[in-house]
N, C-alpha and C positions, 0 to 999 in steps of 0.2 A: 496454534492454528488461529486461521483468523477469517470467520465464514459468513459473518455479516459485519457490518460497521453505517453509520451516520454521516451526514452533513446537512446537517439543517440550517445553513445557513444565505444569506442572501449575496449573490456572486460578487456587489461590491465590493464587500466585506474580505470576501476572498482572495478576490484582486486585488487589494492596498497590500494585505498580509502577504501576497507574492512578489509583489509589483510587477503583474503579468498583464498582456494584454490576452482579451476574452477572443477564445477561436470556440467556443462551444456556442450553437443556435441559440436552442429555446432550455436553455436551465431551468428545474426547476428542485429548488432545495428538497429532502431527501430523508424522513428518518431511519427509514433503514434500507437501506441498497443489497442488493443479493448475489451469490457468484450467477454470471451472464449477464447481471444488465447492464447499462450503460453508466460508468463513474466516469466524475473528472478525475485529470490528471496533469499535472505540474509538467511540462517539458524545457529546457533550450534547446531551440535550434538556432536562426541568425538573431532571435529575440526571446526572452523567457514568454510561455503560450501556455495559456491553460485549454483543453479539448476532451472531448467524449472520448472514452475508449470501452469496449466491451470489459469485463471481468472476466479471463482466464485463457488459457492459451489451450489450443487443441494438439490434439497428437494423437500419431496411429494405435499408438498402442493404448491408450484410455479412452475408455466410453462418454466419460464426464470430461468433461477441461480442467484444466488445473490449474485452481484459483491461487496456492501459496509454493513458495521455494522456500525449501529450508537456509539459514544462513550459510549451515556448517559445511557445504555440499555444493552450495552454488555454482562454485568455479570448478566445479567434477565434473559435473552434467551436463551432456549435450545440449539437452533441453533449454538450460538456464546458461551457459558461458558465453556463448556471442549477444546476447542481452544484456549479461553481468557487464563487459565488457564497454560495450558500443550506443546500450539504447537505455538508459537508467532513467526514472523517473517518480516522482513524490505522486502520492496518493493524498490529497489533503483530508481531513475529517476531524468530526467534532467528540468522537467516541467510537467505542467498537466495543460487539458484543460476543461474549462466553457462556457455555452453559454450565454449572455449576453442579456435583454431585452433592444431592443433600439428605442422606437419608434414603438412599435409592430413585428418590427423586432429581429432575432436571430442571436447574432455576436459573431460569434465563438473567444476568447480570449486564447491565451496558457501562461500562468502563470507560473514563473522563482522565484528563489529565489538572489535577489541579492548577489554576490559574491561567491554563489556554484555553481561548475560546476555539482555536481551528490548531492542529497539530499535524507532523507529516510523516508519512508512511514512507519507508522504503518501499521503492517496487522497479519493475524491469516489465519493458515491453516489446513486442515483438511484430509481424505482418502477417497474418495469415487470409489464405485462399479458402474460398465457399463457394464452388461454384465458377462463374468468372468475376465475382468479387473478391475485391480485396478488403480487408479489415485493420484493423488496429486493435491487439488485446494488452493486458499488463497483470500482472500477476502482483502479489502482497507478501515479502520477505518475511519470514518469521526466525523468531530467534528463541532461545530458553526465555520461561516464564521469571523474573525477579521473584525474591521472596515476598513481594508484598500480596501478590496476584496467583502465587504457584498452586496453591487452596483451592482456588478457580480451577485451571488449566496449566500443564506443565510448558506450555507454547504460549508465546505472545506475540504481535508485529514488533515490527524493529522500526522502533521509533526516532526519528532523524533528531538530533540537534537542529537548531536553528543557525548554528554555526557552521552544522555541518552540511547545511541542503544546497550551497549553491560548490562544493566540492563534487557532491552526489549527483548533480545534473552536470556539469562539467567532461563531456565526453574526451577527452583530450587524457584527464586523469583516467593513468588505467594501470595504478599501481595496485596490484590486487589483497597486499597487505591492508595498505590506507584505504581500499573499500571496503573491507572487510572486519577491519578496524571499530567503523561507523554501525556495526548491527551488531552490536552488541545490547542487553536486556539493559534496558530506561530505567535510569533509577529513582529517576521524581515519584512526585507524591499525586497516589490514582484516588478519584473520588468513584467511589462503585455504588452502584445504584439494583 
Protein backbone atom coordinates (compact mmCIF):
# COMPACT_ATOMS: atom_id res chain seq x y z
CA UNK A 1 0.00 0.00 0.00
CA UNK A 2 1.11 3.41 -0.39
CA UNK A 3 -0.93 6.14 1.85
CA UNK A 4 1.23 9.05 2.06
CA UNK A 5 4.47 10.00 0.22
CA UNK A 6 6.79 13.35 -0.31
CA UNK A 7 8.03 15.86 -2.60
CA UNK A 8 9.84 18.36 -1.20
CA UNK A 9 11.40 19.51 -3.85
CA UNK A 10 11.61 22.77 -5.91
CA UNK A 11 9.66 22.40 -9.43
CA UNK A 12 12.79 23.34 -11.38
CA UNK A 13 14.39 20.60 -10.22
CA UNK A 14 11.50 18.55 -11.20
CA UNK A 15 11.09 19.89 -14.45
CA UNK A 16 14.92 19.24 -15.87
CA UNK A 17 14.36 15.50 -14.22
CA UNK A 18 11.29 15.26 -16.57
CA UNK A 19 12.00 17.64 -19.28
CA UNK A 20 8.34 18.77 -18.78
CA UNK A 21 6.98 21.90 -19.29
CA UNK A 22 5.00 23.23 -15.95
CA UNK A 23 1.03 23.11 -16.42
CA UNK A 24 0.62 23.16 -12.40
CA UNK A 25 -0.09 27.18 -10.97
CA UNK A 26 1.08 27.84 -7.59
CA UNK A 27 3.53 24.63 -6.59
CA UNK A 28 4.35 24.39 -3.57
CA UNK A 29 6.88 21.70 -2.49
CA UNK A 30 5.32 19.01 -0.04
CA UNK A 31 6.56 16.76 2.70
CA UNK A 32 3.87 14.82 3.03
CA UNK A 33 0.93 14.82 0.67
CA UNK A 34 -2.22 12.79 1.65
CA UNK A 35 -4.97 10.53 -0.34
CA UNK A 36 -7.36 13.72 -1.75
CA UNK A 37 -5.04 16.37 -2.00
CA UNK A 38 -3.69 17.85 -4.85
CA UNK A 39 -0.22 15.99 -6.24
CA UNK A 40 1.74 16.49 -9.34
CA UNK A 41 1.73 14.28 -11.97
CA UNK A 42 3.85 13.43 -14.96
CA UNK A 43 1.67 13.21 -18.15
CA UNK A 44 2.23 13.21 -22.40
CA UNK A 45 -0.16 14.54 -24.27
CA UNK A 46 1.04 16.61 -27.60
CA UNK A 47 4.06 17.48 -25.05
CA UNK A 48 5.43 15.81 -21.82
CA UNK A 49 3.18 18.24 -18.76
CA UNK A 50 3.48 18.10 -15.36
CA UNK A 51 -0.22 19.15 -13.53
CA UNK A 52 -2.22 19.04 -10.30
CA UNK A 53 -4.26 16.17 -10.03
CA UNK A 54 -6.49 15.25 -6.98
CA UNK A 55 -5.30 11.79 -5.18
CA UNK A 56 -7.95 9.00 -5.74
CA UNK A 57 -10.52 8.00 -7.88
CA UNK A 58 -14.36 7.97 -6.65
CA UNK A 59 -16.69 5.25 -7.21
CA UNK A 60 -20.32 4.26 -6.37
CA UNK A 61 -19.57 1.61 -4.40
CA UNK A 62 -16.86 3.21 -1.82
CA UNK A 63 -17.23 5.66 0.67
CA UNK A 64 -13.52 6.83 0.55
CA UNK A 65 -11.79 7.09 -3.11
CA UNK A 66 -9.42 4.87 -3.86
CA UNK A 67 -5.91 5.97 -3.65
CA UNK A 68 -3.90 2.58 -4.97
CA UNK A 69 -4.48 -0.35 -7.81
CA UNK A 70 -3.05 -3.38 -7.17
CA UNK A 71 -0.58 -4.34 -9.98
CA UNK A 72 -1.69 -7.99 -10.16
CA UNK A 73 -5.52 -7.16 -10.95
CA UNK A 74 -5.26 -3.94 -12.89
CA UNK A 75 -6.17 -5.26 -16.16
CA UNK A 76 -9.31 -7.22 -14.43
CA UNK A 77 -10.97 -4.25 -12.95
CA UNK A 78 -13.33 -2.17 -14.39
CA UNK A 79 -12.33 0.39 -12.16
CA UNK A 80 -8.64 0.36 -13.34
CA UNK A 81 -8.44 -1.04 -17.26
CA UNK A 82 -9.56 1.86 -19.47
CA UNK A 83 -6.91 3.97 -17.25
CA UNK A 84 -4.46 1.01 -17.39
CA UNK A 85 -4.93 1.19 -20.90
CA UNK A 86 -5.32 4.88 -22.21
CA UNK A 87 -4.55 7.33 -19.44
CA UNK A 88 -1.05 6.22 -17.47
CA UNK A 89 0.93 8.54 -15.67
CA UNK A 90 4.16 8.96 -13.18
CA UNK A 91 3.67 10.34 -9.85
CA UNK A 92 7.00 11.90 -9.27
CA UNK A 93 8.43 11.86 -5.35
CA UNK A 94 11.17 12.03 -3.13
CA UNK A 95 10.03 9.10 -0.63
CA UNK A 96 7.02 7.39 0.64
CA UNK A 97 5.87 6.44 3.88
CA UNK A 98 4.83 3.00 5.78
CA UNK A 99 3.87 2.31 8.99
CA UNK A 100 5.81 -0.34 10.64
CA UNK A 101 4.77 -3.03 13.33
CA UNK A 102 6.95 -2.89 16.14
CA UNK A 103 6.22 -4.52 19.17
CA UNK A 104 2.54 -3.74 18.71
CA UNK A 105 3.44 -0.48 18.09
CA UNK A 106 3.05 1.86 14.74
CA UNK A 107 6.32 3.48 13.54
CA UNK A 108 5.94 5.69 11.10
CA UNK A 109 9.14 4.89 8.43
CA UNK A 110 9.70 7.32 5.16
CA UNK A 111 11.36 5.36 2.54
CA UNK A 112 14.08 6.96 0.06
CA UNK A 113 15.46 5.39 -2.81
CA UNK A 114 19.25 5.40 -2.47
CA UNK A 115 20.88 7.83 -4.88
CA UNK A 116 17.65 9.63 -6.40
CA UNK A 117 16.79 12.64 -5.41
CA UNK A 118 13.04 12.52 -7.18
CA UNK A 119 11.87 8.96 -8.22
CA UNK A 120 8.67 7.72 -10.27
CA UNK A 121 5.59 6.18 -9.39
CA UNK A 122 3.42 4.12 -11.49
CA UNK A 123 0.00 5.56 -11.50
CA UNK A 124 -3.16 5.84 -13.78
CA UNK A 125 -5.66 8.63 -14.13
CA UNK A 126 -8.96 9.10 -14.72
CA UNK A 127 -12.09 12.14 -15.07
CA UNK A 128 -14.44 12.45 -12.71
CA UNK A 129 -17.92 14.50 -12.11
CA UNK A 130 -18.77 16.52 -8.81
CA UNK A 131 -21.47 18.16 -9.23
CA UNK A 132 -21.08 19.93 -12.72
CA UNK A 133 -17.50 19.75 -12.37
CA UNK A 134 -15.16 18.00 -13.91
CA UNK A 135 -11.84 16.84 -12.17
CA UNK A 136 -8.75 14.98 -12.91
CA UNK A 137 -7.73 12.14 -10.17
CA UNK A 138 -4.88 9.29 -10.45
CA UNK A 139 -4.39 6.74 -8.38
CA UNK A 140 -0.70 4.87 -7.11
CA UNK A 141 -0.03 1.25 -8.51
CA UNK A 142 1.21 -1.08 -5.97
CA UNK A 143 3.05 -4.03 -6.21
CA UNK A 144 4.49 -6.98 -3.68
CA UNK A 145 6.90 -5.48 -1.08
CA UNK A 146 10.88 -6.62 -2.04
CA UNK A 147 12.64 -8.40 0.65
CA UNK A 148 14.48 -5.46 1.64
CA UNK A 149 11.18 -3.35 2.73
CA UNK A 150 8.70 -6.71 3.42
CA UNK A 151 9.52 -6.16 7.54
CA UNK A 152 7.70 -2.83 6.87
CA UNK A 153 4.75 -3.77 4.71
CA UNK A 154 3.98 -6.54 2.48
CA UNK A 155 3.00 -3.83 -0.42
CA UNK A 156 5.01 -1.20 -1.93
CA UNK A 157 4.54 1.38 -5.03
CA UNK A 158 5.78 0.28 -8.30
CA UNK A 159 8.63 2.07 -8.83
CA UNK A 160 9.25 3.05 -12.72
CA UNK A 161 12.76 2.61 -14.21
CA UNK A 162 14.06 5.58 -15.59
CA UNK A 163 14.19 3.53 -18.64
CA UNK A 164 11.05 2.63 -18.19
CA UNK A 165 8.94 6.11 -17.81
CA UNK A 166 8.85 7.37 -21.17
CA UNK A 167 7.33 3.65 -22.38
CA UNK A 168 4.85 4.18 -19.30
CA UNK A 169 3.46 7.57 -20.51
CA UNK A 170 3.39 6.51 -24.11
CA UNK A 171 -0.24 5.93 -24.64
CA UNK A 172 -0.07 4.27 -28.05
CA UNK A 173 1.79 1.29 -26.02
CA UNK A 174 -0.88 -0.90 -24.76
CA UNK A 175 0.79 -4.21 -24.78
CA UNK A 176 -0.62 -5.19 -21.51
CA UNK A 177 2.25 -7.82 -20.94
CA UNK A 178 5.06 -4.80 -21.46
CA UNK A 179 3.02 -2.78 -18.86
CA UNK A 180 2.65 -5.08 -16.77
CA UNK A 181 6.10 -6.01 -17.04
CA UNK A 182 7.32 -2.55 -15.57
CA UNK A 183 5.44 -3.13 -11.87
CA UNK A 184 7.18 -5.25 -10.69
CA UNK A 185 8.90 -4.88 -6.86
CA UNK A 186 12.21 -2.25 -7.25
CA UNK A 187 15.06 -3.93 -6.40
CA UNK A 188 17.60 -0.96 -5.68
CA UNK A 189 18.95 -0.06 -2.57
CA UNK A 190 16.07 1.97 0.03
CA UNK A 191 17.52 4.22 2.69
CA UNK A 192 14.61 4.06 5.51
CA UNK A 193 14.44 6.59 7.91
Amino acid sequence: MCGRYSLDKEMDEILIRYKAINKANEYKPKREIYPTDEGLVVLENEEREIMYMKWGFLTSFSKRPIINARSETIFEKATFKDSFLNRRCIIPIDSYYEWENVDGKKIKRNIRIEGDSIFSLAGIYNIFKIGDEKHLAYVIITTNANKKISHIHERMPAILSKENEDIWLNSKENNVNVLKDMLKSYDGNFIIG
